[in-house]
NUBA-487465 format. One record per residue: chain; residue number from 1; residue in three letters; x, y, z of N, C-alpha, C in turn. Coordinates in pm, 1 decimal, m for minus. Example, Ala and Ser with C-alpha at 12.3 -4.5 7.8 and 13.67 -1.06 7.14 Angstrom:
2
{rec "A", 1, "ALA", {1319.0, m569.0, 780.0}, {1230.0, m450.0, 780.0}, {1320.0, m330.0, 780.0}},
{rec "A", 2, "SER", {1285.0, m225.0, 708.0}, {1367.0, m106.0, 714.0}, {1290.0, 3.0, 787.0}},
REM end
This chain:
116
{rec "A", 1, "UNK", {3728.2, 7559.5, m1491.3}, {3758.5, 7682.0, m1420.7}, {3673.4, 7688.1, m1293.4}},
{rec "A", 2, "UNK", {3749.5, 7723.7, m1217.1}, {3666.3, 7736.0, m1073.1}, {3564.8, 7863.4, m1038.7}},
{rec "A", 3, "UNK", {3442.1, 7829.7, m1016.1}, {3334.4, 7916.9, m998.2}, {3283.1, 7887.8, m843.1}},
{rec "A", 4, "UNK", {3268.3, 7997.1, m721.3}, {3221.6, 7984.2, m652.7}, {3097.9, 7904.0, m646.7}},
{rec "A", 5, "UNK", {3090.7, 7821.8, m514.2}, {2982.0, 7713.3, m481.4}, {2946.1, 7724.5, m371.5}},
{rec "A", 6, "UNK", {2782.9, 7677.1, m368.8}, {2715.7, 7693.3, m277.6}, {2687.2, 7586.2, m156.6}},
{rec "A", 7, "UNK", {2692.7, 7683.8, m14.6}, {2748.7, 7581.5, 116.8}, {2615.6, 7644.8, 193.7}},
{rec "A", 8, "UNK", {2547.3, 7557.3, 236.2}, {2423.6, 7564.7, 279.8}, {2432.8, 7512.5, 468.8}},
{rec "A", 9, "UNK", {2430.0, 7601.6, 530.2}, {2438.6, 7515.9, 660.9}, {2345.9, 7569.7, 763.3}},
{rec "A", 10, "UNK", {2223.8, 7488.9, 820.0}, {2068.9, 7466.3, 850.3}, {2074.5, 7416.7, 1000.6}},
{rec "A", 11, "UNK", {1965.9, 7457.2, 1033.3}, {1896.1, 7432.6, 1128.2}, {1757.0, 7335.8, 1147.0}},
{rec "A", 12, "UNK", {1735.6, 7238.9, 1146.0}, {1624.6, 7200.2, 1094.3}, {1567.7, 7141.7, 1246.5}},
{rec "A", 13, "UNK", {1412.6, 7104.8, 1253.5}, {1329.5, 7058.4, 1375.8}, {1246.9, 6945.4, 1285.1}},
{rec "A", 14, "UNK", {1267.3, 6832.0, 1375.5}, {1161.1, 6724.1, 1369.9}, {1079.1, 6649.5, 1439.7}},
{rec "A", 15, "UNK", {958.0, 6626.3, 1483.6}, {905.6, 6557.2, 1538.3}, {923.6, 6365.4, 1547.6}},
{rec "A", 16, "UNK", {998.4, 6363.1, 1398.8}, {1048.1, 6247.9, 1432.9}, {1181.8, 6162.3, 1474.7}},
{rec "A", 17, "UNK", {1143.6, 6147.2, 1570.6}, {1290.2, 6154.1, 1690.0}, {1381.2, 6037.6, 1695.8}},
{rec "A", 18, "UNK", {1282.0, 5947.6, 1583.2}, {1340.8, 5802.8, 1614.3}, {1457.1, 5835.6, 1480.2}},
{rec "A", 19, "UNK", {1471.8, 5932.7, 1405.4}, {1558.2, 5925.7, 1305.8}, {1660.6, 6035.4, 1364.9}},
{rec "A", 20, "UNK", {1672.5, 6060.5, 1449.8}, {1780.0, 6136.6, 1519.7}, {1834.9, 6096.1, 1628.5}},
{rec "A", 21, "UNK", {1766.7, 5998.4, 1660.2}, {1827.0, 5891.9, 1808.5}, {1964.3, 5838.2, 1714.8}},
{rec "A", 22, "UNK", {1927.8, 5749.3, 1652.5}, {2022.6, 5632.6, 1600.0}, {2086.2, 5654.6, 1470.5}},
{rec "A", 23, "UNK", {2208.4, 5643.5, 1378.3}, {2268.5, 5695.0, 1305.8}, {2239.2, 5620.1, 1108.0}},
{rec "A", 24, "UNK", {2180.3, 5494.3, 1173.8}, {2175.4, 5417.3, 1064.4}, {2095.6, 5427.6, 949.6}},
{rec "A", 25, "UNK", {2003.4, 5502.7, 985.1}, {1921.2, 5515.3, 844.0}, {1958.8, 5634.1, 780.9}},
{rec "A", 26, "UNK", {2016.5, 5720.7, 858.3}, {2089.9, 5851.4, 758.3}, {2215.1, 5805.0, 675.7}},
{rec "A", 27, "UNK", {2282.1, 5697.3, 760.2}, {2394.8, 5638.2, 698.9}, {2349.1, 5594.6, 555.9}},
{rec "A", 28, "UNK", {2239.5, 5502.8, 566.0}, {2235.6, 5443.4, 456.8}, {2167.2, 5591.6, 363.7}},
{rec "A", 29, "UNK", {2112.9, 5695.1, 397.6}, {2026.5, 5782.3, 294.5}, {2124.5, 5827.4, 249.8}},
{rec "A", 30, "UNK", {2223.4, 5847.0, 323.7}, {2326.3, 5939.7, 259.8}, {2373.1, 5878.2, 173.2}},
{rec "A", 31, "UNK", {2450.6, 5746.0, 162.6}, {2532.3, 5650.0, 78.9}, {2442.3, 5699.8, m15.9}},
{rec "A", 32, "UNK", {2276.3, 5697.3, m23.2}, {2232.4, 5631.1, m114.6}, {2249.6, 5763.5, m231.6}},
{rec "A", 33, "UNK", {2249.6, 5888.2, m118.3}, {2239.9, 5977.6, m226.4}, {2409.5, 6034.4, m277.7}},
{rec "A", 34, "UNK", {2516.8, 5979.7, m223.6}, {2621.6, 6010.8, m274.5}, {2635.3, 5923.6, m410.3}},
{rec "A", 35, "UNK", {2578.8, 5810.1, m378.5}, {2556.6, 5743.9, m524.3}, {2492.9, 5779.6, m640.7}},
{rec "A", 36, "UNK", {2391.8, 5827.1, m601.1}, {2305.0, 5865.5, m730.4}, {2392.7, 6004.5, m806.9}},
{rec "A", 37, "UNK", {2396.2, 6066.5, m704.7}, {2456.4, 6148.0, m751.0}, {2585.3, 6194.4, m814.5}},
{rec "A", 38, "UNK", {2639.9, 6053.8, m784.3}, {2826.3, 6016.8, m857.8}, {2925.8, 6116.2, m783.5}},
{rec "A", 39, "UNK", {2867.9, 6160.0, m657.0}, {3020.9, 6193.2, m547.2}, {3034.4, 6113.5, m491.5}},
{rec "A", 40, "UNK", {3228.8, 6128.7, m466.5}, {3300.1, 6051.5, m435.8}, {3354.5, 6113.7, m258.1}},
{rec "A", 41, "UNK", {3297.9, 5965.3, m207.7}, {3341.5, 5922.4, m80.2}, {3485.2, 5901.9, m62.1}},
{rec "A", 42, "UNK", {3510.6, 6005.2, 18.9}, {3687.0, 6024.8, 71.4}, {3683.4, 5944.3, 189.0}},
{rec "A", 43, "UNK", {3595.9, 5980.0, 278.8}, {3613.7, 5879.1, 429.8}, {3495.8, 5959.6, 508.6}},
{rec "A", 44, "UNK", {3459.1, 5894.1, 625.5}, {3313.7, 5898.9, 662.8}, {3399.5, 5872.6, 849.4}},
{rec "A", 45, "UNK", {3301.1, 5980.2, 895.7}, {3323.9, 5909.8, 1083.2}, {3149.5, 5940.4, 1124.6}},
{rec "A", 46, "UNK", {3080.6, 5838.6, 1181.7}, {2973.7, 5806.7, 1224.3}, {3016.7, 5851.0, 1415.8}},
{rec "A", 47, "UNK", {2948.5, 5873.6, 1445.6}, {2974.1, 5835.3, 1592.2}, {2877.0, 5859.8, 1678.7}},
{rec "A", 48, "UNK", {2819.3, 5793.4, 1739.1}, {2670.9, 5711.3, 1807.0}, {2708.6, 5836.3, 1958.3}},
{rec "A", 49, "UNK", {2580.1, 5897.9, 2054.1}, {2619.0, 5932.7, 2169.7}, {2483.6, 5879.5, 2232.5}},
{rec "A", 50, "UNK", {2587.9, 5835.9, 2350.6}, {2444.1, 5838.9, 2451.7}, {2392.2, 5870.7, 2552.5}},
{rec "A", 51, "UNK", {2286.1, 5856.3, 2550.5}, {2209.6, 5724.5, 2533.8}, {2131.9, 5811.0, 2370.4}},
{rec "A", 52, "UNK", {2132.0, 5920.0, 2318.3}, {2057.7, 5927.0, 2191.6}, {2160.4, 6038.6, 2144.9}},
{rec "A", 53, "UNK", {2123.7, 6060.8, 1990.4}, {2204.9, 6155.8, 1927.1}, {2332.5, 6110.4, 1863.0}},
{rec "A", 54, "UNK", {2339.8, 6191.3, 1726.4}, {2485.7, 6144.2, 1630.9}, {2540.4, 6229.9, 1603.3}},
{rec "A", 55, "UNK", {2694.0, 6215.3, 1525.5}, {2739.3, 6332.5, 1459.9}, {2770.4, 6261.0, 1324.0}},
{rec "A", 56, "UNK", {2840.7, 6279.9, 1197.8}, {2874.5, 6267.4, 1119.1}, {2944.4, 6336.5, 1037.1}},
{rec "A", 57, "UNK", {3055.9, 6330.2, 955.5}, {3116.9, 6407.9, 862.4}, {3136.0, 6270.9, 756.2}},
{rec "A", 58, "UNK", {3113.4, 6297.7, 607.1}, {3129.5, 6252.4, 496.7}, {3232.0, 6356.6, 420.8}},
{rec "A", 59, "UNK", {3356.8, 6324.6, 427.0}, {3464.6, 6378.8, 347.2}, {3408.8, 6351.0, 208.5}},
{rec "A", 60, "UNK", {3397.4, 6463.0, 114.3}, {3392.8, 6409.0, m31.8}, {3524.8, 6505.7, m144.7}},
{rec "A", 61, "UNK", {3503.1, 6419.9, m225.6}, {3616.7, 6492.7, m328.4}, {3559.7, 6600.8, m351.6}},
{rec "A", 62, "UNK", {3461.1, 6636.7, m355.9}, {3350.8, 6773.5, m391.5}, {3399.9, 6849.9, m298.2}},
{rec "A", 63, "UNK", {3424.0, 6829.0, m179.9}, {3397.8, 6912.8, m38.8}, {3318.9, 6771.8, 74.7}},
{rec "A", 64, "UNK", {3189.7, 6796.6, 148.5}, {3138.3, 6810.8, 256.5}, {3048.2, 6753.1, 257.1}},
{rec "A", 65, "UNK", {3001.5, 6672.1, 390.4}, {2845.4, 6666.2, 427.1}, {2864.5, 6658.8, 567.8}},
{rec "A", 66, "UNK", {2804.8, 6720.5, 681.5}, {2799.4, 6693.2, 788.0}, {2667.1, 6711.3, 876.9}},
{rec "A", 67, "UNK", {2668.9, 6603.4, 982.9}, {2557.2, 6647.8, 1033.8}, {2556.5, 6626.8, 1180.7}},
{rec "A", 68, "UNK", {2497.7, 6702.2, 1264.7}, {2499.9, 6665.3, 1419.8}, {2302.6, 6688.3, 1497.8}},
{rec "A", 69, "UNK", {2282.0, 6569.6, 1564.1}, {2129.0, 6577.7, 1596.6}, {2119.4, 6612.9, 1731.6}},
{rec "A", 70, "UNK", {2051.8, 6632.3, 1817.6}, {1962.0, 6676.6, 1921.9}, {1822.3, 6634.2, 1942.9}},
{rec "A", 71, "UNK", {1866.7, 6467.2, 1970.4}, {1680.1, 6417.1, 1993.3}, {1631.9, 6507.4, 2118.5}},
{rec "A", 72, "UNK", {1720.5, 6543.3, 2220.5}, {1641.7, 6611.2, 2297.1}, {1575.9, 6724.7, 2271.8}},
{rec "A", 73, "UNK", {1597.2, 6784.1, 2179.5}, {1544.6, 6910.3, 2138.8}, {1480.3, 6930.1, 1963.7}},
{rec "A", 74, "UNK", {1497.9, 6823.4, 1962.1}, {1413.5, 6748.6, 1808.9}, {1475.1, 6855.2, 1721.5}},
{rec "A", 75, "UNK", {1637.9, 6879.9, 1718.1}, {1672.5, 7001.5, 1622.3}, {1765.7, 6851.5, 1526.9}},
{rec "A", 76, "UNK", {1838.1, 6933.4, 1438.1}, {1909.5, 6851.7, 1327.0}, {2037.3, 6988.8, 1290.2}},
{rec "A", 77, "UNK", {2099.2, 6991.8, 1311.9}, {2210.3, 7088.2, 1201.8}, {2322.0, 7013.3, 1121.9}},
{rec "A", 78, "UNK", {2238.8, 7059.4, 969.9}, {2325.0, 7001.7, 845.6}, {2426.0, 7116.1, 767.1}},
{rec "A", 79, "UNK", {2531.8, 7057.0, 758.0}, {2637.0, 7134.0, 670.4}, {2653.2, 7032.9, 543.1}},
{rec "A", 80, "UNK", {2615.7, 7142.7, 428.0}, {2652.3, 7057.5, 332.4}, {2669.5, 7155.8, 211.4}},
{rec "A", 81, "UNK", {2805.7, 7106.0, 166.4}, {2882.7, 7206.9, 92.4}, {2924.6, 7139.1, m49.0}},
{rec "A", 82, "UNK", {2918.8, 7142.7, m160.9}, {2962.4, 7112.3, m246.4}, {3097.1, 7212.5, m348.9}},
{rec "A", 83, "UNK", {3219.6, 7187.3, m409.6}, {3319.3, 7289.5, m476.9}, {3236.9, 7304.2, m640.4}},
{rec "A", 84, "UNK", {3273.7, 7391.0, m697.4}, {3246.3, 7393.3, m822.6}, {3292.5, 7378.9, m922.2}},
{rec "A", 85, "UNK", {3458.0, 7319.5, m884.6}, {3601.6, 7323.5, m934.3}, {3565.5, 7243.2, m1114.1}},
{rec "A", 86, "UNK", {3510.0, 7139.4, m1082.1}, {3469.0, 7056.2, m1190.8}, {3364.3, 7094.6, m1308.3}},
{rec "A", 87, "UNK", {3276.9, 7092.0, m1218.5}, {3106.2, 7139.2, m1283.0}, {3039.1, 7226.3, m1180.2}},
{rec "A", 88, "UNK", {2999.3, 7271.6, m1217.8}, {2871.0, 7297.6, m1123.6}, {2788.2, 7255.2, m1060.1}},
{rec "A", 89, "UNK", {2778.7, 7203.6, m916.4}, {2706.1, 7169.1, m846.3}, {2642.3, 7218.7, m704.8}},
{rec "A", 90, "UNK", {2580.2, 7362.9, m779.7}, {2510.1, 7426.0, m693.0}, {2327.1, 7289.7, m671.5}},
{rec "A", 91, "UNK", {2301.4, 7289.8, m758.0}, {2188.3, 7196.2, m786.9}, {2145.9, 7109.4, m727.5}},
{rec "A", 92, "UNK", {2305.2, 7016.7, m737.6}, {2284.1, 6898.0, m621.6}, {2284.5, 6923.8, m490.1}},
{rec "A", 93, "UNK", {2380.7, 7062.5, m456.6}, {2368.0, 7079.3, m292.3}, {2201.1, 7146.4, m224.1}},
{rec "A", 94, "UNK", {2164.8, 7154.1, m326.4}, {2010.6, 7176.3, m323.2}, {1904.5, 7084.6, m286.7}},
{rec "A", 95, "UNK", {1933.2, 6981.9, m401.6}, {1863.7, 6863.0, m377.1}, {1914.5, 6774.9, m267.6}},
{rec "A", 96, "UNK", {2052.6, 6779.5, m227.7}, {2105.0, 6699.8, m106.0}, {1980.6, 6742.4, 29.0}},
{rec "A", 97, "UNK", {2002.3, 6865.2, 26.2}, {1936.0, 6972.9, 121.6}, {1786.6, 6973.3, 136.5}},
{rec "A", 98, "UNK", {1713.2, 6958.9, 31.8}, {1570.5, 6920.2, 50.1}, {1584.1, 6736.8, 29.4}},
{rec "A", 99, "UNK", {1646.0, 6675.6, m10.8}, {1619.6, 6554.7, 23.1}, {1630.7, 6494.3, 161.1}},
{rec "A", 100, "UNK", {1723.6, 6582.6, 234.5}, {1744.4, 6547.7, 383.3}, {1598.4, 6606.8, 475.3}},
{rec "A", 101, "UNK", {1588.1, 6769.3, 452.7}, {1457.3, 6771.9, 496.1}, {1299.3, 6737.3, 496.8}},
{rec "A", 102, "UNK", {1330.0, 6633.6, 339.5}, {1200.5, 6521.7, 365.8}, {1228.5, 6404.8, 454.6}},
{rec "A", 103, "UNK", {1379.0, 6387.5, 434.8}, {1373.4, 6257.1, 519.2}, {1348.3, 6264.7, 659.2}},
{rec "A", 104, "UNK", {1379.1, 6348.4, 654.7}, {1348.0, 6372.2, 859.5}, {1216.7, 6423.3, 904.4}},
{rec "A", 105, "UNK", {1170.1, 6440.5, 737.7}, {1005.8, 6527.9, 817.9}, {1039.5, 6656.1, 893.5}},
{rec "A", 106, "UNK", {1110.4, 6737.0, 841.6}, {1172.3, 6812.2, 907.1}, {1094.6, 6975.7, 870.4}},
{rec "A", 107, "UNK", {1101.8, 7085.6, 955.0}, {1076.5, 7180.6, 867.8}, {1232.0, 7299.6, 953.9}},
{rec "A", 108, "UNK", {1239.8, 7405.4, 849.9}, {1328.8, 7454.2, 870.7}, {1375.7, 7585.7, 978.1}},
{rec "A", 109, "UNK", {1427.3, 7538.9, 1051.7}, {1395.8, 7645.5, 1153.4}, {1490.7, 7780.2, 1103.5}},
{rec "A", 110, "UNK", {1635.8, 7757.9, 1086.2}, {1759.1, 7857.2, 965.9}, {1828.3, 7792.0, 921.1}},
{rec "A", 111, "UNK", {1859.7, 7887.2, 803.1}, {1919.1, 7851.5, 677.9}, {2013.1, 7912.4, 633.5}},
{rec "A", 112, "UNK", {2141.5, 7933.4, 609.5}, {2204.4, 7999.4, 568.8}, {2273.2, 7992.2, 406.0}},
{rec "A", 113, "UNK", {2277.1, 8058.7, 288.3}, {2367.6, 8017.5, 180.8}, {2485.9, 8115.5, 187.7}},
{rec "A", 114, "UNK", {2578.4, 8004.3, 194.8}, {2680.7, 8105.7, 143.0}, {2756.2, 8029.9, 22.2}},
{rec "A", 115, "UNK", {2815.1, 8171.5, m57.4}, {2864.8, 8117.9, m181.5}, {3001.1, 8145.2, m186.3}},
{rec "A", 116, "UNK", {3104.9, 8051.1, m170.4}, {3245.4, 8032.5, m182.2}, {3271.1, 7947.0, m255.7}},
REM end
């Protein structure tokens, strides 16, 4: 039965700029954590700008992950939404969400939850 789920979409600042220049090591964090976590990858668009800065959307059967950077302004904004259609996975969109803001060394500038 379907229970509203929680869609978290942030503002985050980092000093480390070399992980917001280039797209590849989020690529791989992300894979790593759609794996662990057993969501399923619908289709993925990466796309490099330059001379720095990315965007990303990860289609999942769950819903969502998206993200767009600003090395010039050392910001990060992540959308990441999980459905609840199955199970419940308020939890993981939690842990998606602080696992991204360790990876970037990030701290949070806003945050929004909303529950749909």
């Amino acid at each position: 039965m379907y229970q509203p789920g929680l869609h978290i979409i942030a503002t985050l600042a980092t000093q480390n700029n070399k992980l917001i220049q280039r797209f590849g090591a989020f690529q791989s964090k992300i894979h790593d954590l759609i794996a662990f976590h057993q969501l399923t990858n619908l289709g993925e668009v990466f796309h490099q700008f330059e001379p720095n800065g990315y965007t990303a959307v990860v289609c999942l059967s769950e819903s969502h992950i998206s993200i767009h950077t600003w090395p010039e302004y050392e910001k990060v904004n992540l959308d990441i939404y999980l459905s609840n259609y199955k199970q419940v996975n308020n939890g993981i969109v939690e842990t998606l969400f602080n696992e991204l803001v360790l990876f970037f060394e990030a701290s949070i500038v806003h945050r929004e939850n909303i529950i749909r």
